[in-house]
N, C-alpha and C positions, 0 to 999 in steps of 0.2 A: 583817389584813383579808383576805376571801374573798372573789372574784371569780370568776363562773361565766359563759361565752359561751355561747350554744346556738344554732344554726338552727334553729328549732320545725317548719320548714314547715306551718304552719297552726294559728291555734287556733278556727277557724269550728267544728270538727268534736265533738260532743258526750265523743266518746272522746278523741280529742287533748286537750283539755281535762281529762279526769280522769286521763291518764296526768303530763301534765306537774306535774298540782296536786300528782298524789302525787311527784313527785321533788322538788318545791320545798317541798315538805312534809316531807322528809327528810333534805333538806340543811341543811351549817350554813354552807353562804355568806352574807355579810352583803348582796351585789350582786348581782342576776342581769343580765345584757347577751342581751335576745333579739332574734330575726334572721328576718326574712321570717313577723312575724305576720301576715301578711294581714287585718290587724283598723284598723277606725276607732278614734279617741281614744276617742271614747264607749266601744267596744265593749271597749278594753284596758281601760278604767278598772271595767266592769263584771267583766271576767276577773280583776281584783288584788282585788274585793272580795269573790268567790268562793274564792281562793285564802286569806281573812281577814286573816291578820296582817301582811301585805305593804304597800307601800305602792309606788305606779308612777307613769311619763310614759311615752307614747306620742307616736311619730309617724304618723301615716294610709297604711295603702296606698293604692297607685295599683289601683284594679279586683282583681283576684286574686292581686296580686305586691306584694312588698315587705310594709313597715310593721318598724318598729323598737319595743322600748321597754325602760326602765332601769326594774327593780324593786328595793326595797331593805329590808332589815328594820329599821324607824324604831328598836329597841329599841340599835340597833348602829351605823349610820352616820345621818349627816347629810348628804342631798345638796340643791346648791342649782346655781345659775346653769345651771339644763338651756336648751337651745338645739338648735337642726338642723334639716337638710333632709329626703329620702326618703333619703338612703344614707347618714346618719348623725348621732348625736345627741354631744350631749357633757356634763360637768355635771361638779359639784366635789366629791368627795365627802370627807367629814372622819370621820375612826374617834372614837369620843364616849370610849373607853377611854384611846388610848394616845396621845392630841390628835394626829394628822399628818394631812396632807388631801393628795387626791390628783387629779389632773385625768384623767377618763376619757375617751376617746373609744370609742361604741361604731357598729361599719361595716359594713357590707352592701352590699359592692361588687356592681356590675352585671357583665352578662357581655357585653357589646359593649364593643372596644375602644379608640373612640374616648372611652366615657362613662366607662371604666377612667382613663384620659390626664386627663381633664377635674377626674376625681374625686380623684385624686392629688393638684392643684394646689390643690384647695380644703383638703383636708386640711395641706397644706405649711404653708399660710397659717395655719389656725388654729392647727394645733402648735406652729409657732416662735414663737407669742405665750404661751408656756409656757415661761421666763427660763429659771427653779430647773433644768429637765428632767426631773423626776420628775411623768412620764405616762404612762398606760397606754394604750392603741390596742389594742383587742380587737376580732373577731369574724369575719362570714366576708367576705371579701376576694376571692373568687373569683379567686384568683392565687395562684400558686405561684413561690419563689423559684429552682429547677431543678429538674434531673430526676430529681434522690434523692427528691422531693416527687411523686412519681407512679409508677402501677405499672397498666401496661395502657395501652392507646389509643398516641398518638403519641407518639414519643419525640423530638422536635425543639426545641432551644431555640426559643424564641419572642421577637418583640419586645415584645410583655405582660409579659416573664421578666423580663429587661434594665428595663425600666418599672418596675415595681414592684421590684425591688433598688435602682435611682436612687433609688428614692420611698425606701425607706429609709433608703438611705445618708446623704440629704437631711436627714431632721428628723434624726440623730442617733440611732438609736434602735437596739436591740437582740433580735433576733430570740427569743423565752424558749424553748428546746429542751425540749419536755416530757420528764421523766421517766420518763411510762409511755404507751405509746402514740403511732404516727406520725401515719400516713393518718388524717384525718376527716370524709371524707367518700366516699362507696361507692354506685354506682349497682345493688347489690345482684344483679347478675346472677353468672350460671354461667359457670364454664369459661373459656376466652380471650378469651370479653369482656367478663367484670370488668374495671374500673375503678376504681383508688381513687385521692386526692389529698390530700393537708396544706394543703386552701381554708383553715383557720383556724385564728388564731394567735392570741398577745399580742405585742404588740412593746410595748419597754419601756424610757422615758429612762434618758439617763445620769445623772441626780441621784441614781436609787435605788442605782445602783454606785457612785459614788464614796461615798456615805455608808456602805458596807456592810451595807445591808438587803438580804437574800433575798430572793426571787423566783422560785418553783418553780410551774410549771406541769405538769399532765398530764391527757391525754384520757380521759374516763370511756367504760367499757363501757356504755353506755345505748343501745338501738336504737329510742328513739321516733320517731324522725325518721331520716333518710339520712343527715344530721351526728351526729356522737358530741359531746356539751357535752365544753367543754375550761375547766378549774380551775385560778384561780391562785392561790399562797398570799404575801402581803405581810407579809415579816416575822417570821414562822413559822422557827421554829429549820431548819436544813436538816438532810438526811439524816444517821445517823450521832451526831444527836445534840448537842445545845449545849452551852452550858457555857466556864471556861474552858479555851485551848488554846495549850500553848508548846512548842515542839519542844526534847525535848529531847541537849543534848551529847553524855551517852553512847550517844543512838542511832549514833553515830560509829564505837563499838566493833565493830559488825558490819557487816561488811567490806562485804556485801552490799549496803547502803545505797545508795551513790550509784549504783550500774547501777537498782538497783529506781528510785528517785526521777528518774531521766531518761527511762527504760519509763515509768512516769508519768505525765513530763510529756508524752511521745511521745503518748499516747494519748489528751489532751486536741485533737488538731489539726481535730474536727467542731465545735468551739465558734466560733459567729462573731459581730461586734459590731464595737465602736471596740475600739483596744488596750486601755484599759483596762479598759474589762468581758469580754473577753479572761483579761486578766491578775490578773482577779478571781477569774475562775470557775475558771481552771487553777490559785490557788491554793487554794480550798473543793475539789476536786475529790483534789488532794494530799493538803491536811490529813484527810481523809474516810480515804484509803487508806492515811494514815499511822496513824491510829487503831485500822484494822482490823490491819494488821500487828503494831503494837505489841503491841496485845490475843493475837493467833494465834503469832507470829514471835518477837520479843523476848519478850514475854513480862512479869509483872510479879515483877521481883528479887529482892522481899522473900518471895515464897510460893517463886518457885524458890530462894531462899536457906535458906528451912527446910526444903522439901523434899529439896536435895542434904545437906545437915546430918544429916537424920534417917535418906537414904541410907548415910550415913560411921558414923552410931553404931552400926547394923545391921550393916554389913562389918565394924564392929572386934570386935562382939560375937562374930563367924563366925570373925574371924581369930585372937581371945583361947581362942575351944573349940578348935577344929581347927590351928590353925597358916595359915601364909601357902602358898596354890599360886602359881602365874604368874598364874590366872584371876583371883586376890583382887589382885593386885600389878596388872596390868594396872585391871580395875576402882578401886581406890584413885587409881590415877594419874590416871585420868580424871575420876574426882569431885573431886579436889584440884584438878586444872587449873580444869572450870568454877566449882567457888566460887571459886577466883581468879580468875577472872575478872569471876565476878557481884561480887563485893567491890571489884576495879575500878570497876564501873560504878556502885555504890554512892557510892563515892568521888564523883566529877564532880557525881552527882545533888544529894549535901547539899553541895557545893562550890559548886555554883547555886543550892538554897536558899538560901545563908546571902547571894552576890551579890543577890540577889532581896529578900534581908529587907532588907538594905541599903540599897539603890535607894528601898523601901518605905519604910520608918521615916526613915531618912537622918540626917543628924547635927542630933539635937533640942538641942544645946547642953548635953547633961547632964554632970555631973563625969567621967563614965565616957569621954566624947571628950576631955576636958582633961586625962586624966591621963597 
């Protein structure tokens, strides 16, 4: 499932309107979460039928500000139990594919901040009525969790900061660290008084980490709006590629290993959450960099096996016309050493397959374990 947030700032405007139909027109998210439509129900419901294939809810601006609404492609999800106020809607949405449903909340935090404090509470309430914890909190928030989250203007922790980190810390939930792309949102000016900020996020229940589903987020390059839409993918293989994955023994043999795999895990320490989503993402985050090593570093045995091989039948061919120098002696020594080695590592590899087949098949009661 694909979930897309966006601050449109406005769809009143006849060109706003044909820029954003062509990105939703383009896109293969199955949800869109927009943010300060300044549009009535009426007028969103006329905008999702301009857009055709879409189907939407709307909530009403207040005068020129605000207005929220959940658009969704009927062909892909199922959403039901929509509800909210002005800053925020929520509704249950169900993937028709791979049957899992998911509770959304989508927000458009105000920027005074006593109605930030107020907003928080309401939200609390509704999210902790979400047992399972697999719930998505998207959109823009108008709060930032510190000062890595800003670039220009004041540089002073705030008690909005502090506010909205409790707020998290509260429902349990996990900040989703986009991929590609920080800041998203940019008052578009020059020079030293640009301003940019990370207003908008996904935060994301523990339900969907303990279970090990993915959860990749990143901010698109789209400049319709003064927000850049930020993309989540539920479920989606993660970078680097799926598939099955076991680490394996003889990566032991290279000494290099465990210093590489603690630089590793060292450089997982921007990842924040509960522990255990935590101790999720610093293990996808490993497995990813252990895959690319293996591929670059180790290497795969059987191709370096026949390549040192066809290395050896070459030198004996040299060393059979010519005779043996120090240089051929030398060279010999060293290709001998690594195919012993690689045939080491051979060794442990089919020594885990056959544990592995074992484990697998186990003892079917055949004559062949009775004898």
């Amino acid at each position: 499932m694909k979930i897309l947030s966006w601050n449109v700032r406005g769809l009143g405007a006849p060109d706003k309107r044909r820029m954003v139909k062509h990105h939703l027109s383009n896109t293969s998210c199955d949800i869109i979460m927009l943010q300060e439509t300044k549009l009535s129900c009426e007028e969103g419901e006329r905008f999702v039928r301009y857009c055709k294939r879409w189907e939407g809810r709307f909530q009403m601006a207040e005068g020129n500000s605000g207005g929220l609404g959940i658009v969704w492609n009927p062909d892909k999800v199922l959403i039901t139990e929509v509800s909210g106020n002005k800053n925020w809607m929520t509704c249950m949405a169900h993937n028709r594919d791979r049957k899992y449903g998911v509770r959304i909340w989508n927000v458009y935090g105000p920027t005074g901040s006593d109605e930030k404090t107020k907003l928080w509470g309401e939200l609390e309430d509704s999210i902790l009525k979400c047992t399972d914890k697999k719930f998505i909190v998207g959109g823009d928030f108008n709060a930032i969790l510190d000062l890595t989250e800003k670039r220009g203007g004041s540089n002073r922790i705030s008690k909005e900061m502090l506010e909205f980190k409790n707020f998290v810390r509260r429902i349990e939930a996990t900040d989703c660290i986009p991929v590609e792309g920080w800041f998203t949102w940019t008052n578009r000016r020059q020079g030293f008084t640009n301003i940019a900020e990370r207003l908008d996020r996904f935060l994301v229940g523990e339900g969907w980490i303990l279970e090990g589903i993915p959860t990749i987020a990143s901010t698109l390059p789209i400049s319709t709006s003064d927000h850049y839409p930020l993309q989540m993918d539920i479920g989606t293989a993660t970078q680097g590629g799926g598939g099955y994955f076991k680490f394996q023994n003889m990566w032991w043999r290279e000494k290099s290993l465990k210093s590489q795999l603690e630089q590793w895990w060292m450089e997982c320490k921007h990842i924040q959450g509960t522990p255990s989503f935590c101790f999720v993402k610093k293990l996808l985050f490993v497995k990813n960099k252990l895959k690319i090593w293996n591929r670059d570093v180790f290497k795969n045995i059987f191709e370096e096996k026949d390549k040192i091989g066809k290395e050896l039948e070459k030198l004996n061919l040299i060393v059979m016309e010519k005779g043996m120098t120090s240089i051929e002696f030398e060279e010999e020594k060293r290709l001998k050493n690594s195919l012993n080695e690689i045939l080491a590592r051979e060794e442990i590899y089919w020594r885990d397959k056959a544990r592995e087949l074992w484990i697998r098949e186990g003892d079917k009661n055949t004559k062949f374990f009775h004898a």
